[in-house]
C-alpha positions as CSV (number, residue, x, y, z in Angstrom):
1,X,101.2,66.6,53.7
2,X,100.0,67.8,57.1
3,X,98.1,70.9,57.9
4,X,98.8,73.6,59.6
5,X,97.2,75.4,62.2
6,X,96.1,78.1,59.8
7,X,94.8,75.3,57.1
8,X,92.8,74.3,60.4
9,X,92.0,77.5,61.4
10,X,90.9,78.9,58.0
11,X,88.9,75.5,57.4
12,X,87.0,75.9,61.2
13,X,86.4,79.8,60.3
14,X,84.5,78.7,56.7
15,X,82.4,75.8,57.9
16,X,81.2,78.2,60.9
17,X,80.9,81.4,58.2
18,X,80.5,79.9,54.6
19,X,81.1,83.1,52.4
20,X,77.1,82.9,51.5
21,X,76.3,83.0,55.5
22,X,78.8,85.8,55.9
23,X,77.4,87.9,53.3
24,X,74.5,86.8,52.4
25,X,72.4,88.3,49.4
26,X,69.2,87.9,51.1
27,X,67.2,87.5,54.6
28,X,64.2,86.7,55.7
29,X,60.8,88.2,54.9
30,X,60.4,89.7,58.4
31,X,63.8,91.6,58.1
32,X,62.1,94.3,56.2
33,X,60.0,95.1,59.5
34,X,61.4,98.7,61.0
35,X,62.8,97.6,64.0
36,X,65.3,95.5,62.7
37,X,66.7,98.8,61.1
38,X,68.0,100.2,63.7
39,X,70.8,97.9,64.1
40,X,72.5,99.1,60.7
41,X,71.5,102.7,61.7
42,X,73.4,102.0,65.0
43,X,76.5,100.6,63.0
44,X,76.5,103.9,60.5
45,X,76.3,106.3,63.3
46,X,79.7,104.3,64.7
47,X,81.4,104.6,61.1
48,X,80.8,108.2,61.9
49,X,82.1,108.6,65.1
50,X,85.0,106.6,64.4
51,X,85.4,108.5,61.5
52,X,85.3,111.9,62.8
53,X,87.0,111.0,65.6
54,X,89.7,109.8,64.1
55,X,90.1,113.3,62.0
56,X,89.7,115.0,65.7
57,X,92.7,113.0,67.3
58,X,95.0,113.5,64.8
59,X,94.5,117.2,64.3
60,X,94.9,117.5,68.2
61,X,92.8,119.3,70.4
62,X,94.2,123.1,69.2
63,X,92.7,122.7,65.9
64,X,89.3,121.7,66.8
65,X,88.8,124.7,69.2
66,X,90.3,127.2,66.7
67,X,89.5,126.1,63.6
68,X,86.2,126.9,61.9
69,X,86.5,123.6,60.1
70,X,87.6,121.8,63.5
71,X,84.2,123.1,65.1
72,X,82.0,121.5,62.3
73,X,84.2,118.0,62.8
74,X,83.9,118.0,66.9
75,X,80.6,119.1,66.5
76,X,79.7,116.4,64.1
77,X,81.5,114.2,66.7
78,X,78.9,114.9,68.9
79,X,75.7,114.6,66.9
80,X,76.6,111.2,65.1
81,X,77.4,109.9,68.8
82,X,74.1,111.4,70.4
83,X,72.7,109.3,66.9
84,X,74.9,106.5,68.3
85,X,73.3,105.8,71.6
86,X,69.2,107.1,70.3
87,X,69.7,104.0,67.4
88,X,71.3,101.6,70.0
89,X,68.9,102.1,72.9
90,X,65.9,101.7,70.3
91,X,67.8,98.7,68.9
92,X,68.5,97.1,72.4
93,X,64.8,97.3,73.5
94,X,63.7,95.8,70.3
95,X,65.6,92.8,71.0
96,X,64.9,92.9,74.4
97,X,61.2,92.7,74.0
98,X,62.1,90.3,70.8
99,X,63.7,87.9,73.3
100,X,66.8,88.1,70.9
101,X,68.5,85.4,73.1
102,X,66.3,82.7,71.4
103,X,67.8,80.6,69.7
104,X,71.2,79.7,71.1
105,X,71.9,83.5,70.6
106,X,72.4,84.2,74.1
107,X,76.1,85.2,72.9
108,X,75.3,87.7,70.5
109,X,72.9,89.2,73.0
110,X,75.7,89.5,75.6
111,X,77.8,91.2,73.3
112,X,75.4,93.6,72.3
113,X,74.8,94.6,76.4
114,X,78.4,94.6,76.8
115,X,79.3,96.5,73.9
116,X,76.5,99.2,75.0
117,X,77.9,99.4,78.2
118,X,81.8,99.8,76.8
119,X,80.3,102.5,74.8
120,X,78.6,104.7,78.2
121,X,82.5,104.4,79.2
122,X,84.1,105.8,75.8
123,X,80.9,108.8,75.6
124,X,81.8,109.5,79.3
125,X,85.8,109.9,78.5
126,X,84.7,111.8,75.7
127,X,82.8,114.7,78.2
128,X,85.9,114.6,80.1
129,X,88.6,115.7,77.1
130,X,86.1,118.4,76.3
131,X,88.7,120.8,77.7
132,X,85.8,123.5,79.1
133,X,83.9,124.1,82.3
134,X,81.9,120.7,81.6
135,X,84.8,118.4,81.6
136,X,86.6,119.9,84.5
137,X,82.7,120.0,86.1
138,X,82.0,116.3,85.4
139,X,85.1,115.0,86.2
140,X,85.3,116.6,89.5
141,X,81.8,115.2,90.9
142,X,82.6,111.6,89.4
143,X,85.4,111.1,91.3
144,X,84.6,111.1,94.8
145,X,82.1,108.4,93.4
146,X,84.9,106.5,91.8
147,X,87.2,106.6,94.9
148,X,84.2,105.5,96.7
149,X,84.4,102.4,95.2
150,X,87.9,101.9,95.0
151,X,88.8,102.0,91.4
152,X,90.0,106.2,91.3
153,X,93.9,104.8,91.6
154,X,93.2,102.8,88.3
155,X,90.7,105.0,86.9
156,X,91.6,109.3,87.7
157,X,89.0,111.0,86.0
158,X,91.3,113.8,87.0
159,X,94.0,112.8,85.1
160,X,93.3,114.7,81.0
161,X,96.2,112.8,79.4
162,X,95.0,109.1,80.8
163,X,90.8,110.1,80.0
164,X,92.4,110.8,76.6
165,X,94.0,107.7,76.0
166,X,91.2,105.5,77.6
167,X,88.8,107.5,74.9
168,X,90.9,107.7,71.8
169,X,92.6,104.1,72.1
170,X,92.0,101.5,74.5
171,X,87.8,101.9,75.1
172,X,87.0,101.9,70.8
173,X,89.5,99.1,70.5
174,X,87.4,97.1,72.8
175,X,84.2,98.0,71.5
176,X,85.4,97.7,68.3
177,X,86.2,94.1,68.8
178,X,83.0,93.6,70.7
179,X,80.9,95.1,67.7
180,X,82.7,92.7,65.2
181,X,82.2,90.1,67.3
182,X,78.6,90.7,67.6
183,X,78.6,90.9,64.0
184,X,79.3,87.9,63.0
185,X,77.4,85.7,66.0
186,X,74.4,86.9,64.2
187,X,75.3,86.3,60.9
188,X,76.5,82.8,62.6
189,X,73.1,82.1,64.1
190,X,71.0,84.4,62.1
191,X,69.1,87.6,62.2
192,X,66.1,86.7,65.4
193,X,62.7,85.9,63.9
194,X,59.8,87.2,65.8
195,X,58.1,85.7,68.4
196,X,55.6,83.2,67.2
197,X,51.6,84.3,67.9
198,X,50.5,81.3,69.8
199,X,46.6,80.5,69.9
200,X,44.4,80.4,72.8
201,X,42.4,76.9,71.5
202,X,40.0,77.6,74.4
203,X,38.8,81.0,73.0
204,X,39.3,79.4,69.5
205,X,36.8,76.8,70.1
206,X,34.1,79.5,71.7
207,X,34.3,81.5,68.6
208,X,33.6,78.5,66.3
209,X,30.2,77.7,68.9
């Protein structure tokens, strides 16, 4: 009996990601260094977001400037995103300065830029569906920079209905799939060690005379 695409597929997807590589029981010694905590704290802050988010579009936008309970969620929107970006930015120049591309990682590190910058897009939606002086502020000096460079036909910051939609649907969908995706390259190729110390033999060899 033949199989399948999905026998092939599913077969391809376990030798890549054996169940003890994707969720592994333990890592390396080095992993309980700080910085590589800020990755999960980056993660937790998205559940957050996501989460509260989520509560925020469904309730629609006359609940959360009405309600007292709409206030806490929109303003724990905010904080868990400004939480967001402080754990990524720490996160990204760790790696950076790790040389987190080593490796044959040079995927997971160009996920990880591109999914930071999809995530400037979906915060900068966000301060245009504020509905107050700040939205209407920011959206009016961004666009003679976006017609500037062509892209204010595709892109009216202008426009509240399309800001929403790019914030609420289209821009966490792609950073969603961006943040799995990153996900499981390093679980594919492993968490970075850190750089090797290297040994100057010359000032080795004076310290011995």
């Amino acid at each position: 009996m033949s199989i399948g695409w999905t026998g092939r597929t599913r077969e391809a997807a376990i030798r890549a990601l054996p169940p003890g590589k994707l969720l592994p029981d333990e890592q390396p010694a080095y992993v309980a260094s700080w910085i590589y905590v800020f990755g999960v704290l980056t993660l937790s802050a998205l559940a957050i977001v996501l989460t509260s988010g989520t509560v925020l579009a469904l309730a629609g936008p006359a609940w959360w400037h009405t309600s007292a309970l709409g206030h806490f969620v929109n303003s724990l929107h905010l904080w868990s995103v400004e939480l967001f970006f402080f754990f990524m930015v720490i996160h990204l120049w760790g790696k950076f300065f790790m040389a987190a591309w080593r490796g044959r990682r040079a995927m997971t590190w160009i996920t990880g830029v591109v999914a930071f910058a999809t995530s400037i897009g979906t915060a900068f939606t966000g301060y245009l569906v504020q509905q107050n002086f700040d939205s209407q502020w920011i959206s009016t000096q961004a666009k003679d920079g976006l017609n500037s460079v062509g892209i204010g036909a595709f892109f009216n910051v202008l426009n509240f209905g399309q800001m929403l939609l790019w914030h609420v649907i289209l821009l966490p969908l792609v950073l969603g799939v961006l943040v799995v995706g990153h996900i499981l390259l390093v679980r594919l190729r492993g968490v970075v060690p850190p750089i090797p110390h290297t040994v100057d033999h010359t000032d080795a060899a004076e310290d011995k005379s």
